[in-house]
RODO-2510 file (C-alpha; in nm, 4 decimals, decimal comma):
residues 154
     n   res          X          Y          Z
     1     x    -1,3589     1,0423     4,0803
     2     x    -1,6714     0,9926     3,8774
     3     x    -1,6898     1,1116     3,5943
     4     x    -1,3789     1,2150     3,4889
     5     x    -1,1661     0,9782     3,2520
     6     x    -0,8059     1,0493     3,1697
     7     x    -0,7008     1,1467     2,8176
     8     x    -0,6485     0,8083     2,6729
     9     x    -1,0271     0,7242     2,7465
    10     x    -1,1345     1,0650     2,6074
    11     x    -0,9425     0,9824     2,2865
    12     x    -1,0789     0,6217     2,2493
    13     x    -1,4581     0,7650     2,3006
    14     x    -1,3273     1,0714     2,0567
    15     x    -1,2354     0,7950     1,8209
    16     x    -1,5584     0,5742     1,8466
    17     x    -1,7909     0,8537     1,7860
    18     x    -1,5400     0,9676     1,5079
    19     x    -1,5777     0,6307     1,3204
    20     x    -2,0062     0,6558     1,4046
    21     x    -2,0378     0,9655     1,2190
    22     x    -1,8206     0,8692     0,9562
    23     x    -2,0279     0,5053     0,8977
    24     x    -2,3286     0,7911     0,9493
    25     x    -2,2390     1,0172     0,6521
    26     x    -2,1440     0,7860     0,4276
    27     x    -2,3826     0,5592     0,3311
    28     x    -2,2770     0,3275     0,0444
    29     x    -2,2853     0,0310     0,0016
    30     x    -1,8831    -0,0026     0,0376
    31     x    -1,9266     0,1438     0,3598
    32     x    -2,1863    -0,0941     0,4892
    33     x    -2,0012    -0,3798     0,3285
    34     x    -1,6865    -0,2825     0,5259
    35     x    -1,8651    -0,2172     0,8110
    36     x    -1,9974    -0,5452     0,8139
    37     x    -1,6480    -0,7476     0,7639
    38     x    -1,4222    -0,5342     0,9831
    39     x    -1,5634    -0,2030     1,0931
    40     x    -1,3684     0,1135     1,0039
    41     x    -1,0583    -0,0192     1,0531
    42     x    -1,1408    -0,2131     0,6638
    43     x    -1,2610     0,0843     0,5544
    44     x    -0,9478     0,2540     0,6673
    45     x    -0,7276     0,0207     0,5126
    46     x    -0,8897     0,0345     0,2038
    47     x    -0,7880     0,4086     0,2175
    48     x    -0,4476     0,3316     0,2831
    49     x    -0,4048     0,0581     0,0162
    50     x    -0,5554     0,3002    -0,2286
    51     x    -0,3168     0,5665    -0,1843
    52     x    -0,0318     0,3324    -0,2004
    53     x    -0,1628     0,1680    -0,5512
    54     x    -0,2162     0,5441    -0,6430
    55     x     0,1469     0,6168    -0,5981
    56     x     0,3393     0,2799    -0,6712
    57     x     0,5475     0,4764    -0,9096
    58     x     0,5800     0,8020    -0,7154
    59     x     0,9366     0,7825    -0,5434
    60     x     0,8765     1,0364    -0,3025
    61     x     0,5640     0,7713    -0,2049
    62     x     0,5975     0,7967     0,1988
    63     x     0,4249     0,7071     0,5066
    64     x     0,3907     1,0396     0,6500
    65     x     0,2307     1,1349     0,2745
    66     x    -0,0151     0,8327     0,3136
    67     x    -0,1361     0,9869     0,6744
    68     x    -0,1594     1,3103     0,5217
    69     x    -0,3887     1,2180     0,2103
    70     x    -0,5922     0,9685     0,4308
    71     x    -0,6274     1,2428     0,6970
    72     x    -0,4817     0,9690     0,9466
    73     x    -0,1940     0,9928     1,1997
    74     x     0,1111     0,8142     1,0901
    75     x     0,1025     0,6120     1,4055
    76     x    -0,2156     0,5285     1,3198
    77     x    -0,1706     0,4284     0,9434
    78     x     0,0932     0,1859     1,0919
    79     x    -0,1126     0,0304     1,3665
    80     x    -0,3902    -0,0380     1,0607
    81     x    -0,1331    -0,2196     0,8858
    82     x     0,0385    -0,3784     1,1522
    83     x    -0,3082    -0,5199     1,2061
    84     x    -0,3446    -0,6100     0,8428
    85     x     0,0065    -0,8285     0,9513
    86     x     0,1804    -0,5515     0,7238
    87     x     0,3816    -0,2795     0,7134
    88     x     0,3802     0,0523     0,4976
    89     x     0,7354    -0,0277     0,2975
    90     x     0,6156    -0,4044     0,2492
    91     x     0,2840    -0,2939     0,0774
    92     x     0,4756    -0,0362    -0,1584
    93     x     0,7653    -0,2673    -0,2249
    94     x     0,4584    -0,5204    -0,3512
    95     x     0,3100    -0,3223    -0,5591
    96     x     0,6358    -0,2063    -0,7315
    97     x     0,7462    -0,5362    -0,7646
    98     x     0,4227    -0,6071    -0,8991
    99     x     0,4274    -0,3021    -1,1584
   100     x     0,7612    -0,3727    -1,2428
   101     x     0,6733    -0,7415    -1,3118
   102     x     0,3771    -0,5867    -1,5643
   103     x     0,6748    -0,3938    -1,7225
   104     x     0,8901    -0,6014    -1,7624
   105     x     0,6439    -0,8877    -1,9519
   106     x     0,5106    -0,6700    -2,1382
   107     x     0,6940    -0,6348    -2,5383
   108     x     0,6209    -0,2836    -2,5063
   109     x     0,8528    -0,2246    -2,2847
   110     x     1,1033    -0,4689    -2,4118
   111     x     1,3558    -0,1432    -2,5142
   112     x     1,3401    -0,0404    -2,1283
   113     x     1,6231    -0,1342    -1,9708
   114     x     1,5674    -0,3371    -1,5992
   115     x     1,6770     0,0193    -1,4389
   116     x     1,4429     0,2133    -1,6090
   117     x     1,1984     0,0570    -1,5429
   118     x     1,3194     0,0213    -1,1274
   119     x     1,3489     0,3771    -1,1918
   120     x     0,9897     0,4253    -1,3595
   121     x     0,8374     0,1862    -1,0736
   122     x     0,9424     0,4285    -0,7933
   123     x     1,2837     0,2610    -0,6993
   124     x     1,5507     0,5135    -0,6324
   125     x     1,8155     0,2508    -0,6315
   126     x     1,8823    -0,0089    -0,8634
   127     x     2,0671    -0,2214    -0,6497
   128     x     1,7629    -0,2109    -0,4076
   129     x     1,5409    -0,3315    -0,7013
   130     x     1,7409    -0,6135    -0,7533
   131     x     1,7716    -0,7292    -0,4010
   132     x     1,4198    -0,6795    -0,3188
   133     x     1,3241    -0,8320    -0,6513
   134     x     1,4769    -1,1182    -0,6250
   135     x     1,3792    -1,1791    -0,2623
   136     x     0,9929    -1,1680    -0,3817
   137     x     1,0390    -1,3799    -0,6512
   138     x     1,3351    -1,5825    -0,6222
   139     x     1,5106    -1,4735    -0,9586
   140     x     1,6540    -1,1332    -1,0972
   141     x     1,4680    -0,9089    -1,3064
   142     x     1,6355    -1,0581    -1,5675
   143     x     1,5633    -1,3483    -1,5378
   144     x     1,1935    -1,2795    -1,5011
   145     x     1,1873    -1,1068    -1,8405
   146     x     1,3298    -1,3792    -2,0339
   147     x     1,1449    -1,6396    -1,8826
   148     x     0,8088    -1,3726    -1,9922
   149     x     0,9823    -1,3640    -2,3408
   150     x     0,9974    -1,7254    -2,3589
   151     x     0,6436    -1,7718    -2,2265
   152     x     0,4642    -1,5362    -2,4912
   153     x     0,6501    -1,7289    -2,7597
   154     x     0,5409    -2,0437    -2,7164
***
């Protein structure tokens, strides 16, 4: 019948206008930048990716928390990232790995042991550290200190 849609056509349009007003409203030049390179979707990401680098460390760090402080659906946080070619637990285990890598080069925090700092970087298992550690990087935690050790020696 014209002009009726059904309710996944009312929530695309819902969407679009959604993503006009927001482009609209906020005029930066971020936003235009984004805009530009990948529509809201970037800017979206961007959103997502923050929260995640703002709670690396937090172990209670979840999906469901990242919808709720990006005002996005969880379905929706996961379809960004899926686009991305990404999920939610890869981008946090990165940027653990990646703080914990920081930590564990750096001589102040040469007294930490390699659990507390899994522990500080938002691991709740150490045995999950390891494993996921040395999947990113090919060697143990370990290893990756002493080979830091070695390299600000020389």
């Amino acid at each position: 019948e014209c002009g009726r849609s059904d309710g996944r056509a009312d929530a695309i349009m819902a969407g679009h206008l959604a993503d006009l007003v927001v482009l609209c409203l906020h005029d930066s030049s971020d936003t235009r930048e984004v805009a530009k390179t990948g529509g809201i979707a970037a800017l979206r990401l961007k959103a997502i990716r923050s929260y995640i680098e703002d709670n690396t460390c937090n172990p209670n760090a979840s999906l469901m928390g990242c919808a709720n402080a990006t005002g996005l659906s969880r379905s929706y946080v996961q379809h960004v990232l899926e686009a991305a070619g990404t999920s939610f637990v890869a981008e946090l285990k990165v940027a653990r790995i990646s703080q914990a890598c920081f930590m564990l080069a750096r001589p102040e925090c040469a007294r930490m042991s390699v659990a507390d700092i899994a522990f500080a970087c938002g691991f709740a298992d150490l045995s999950t550290f390891n494993r996921s550690f040395r999947a990113t990087l090919s060697r143990t935690p370990s290893d990756f200190r002493r080979e830091a050790e070695t390299f600000a020696r020389d």
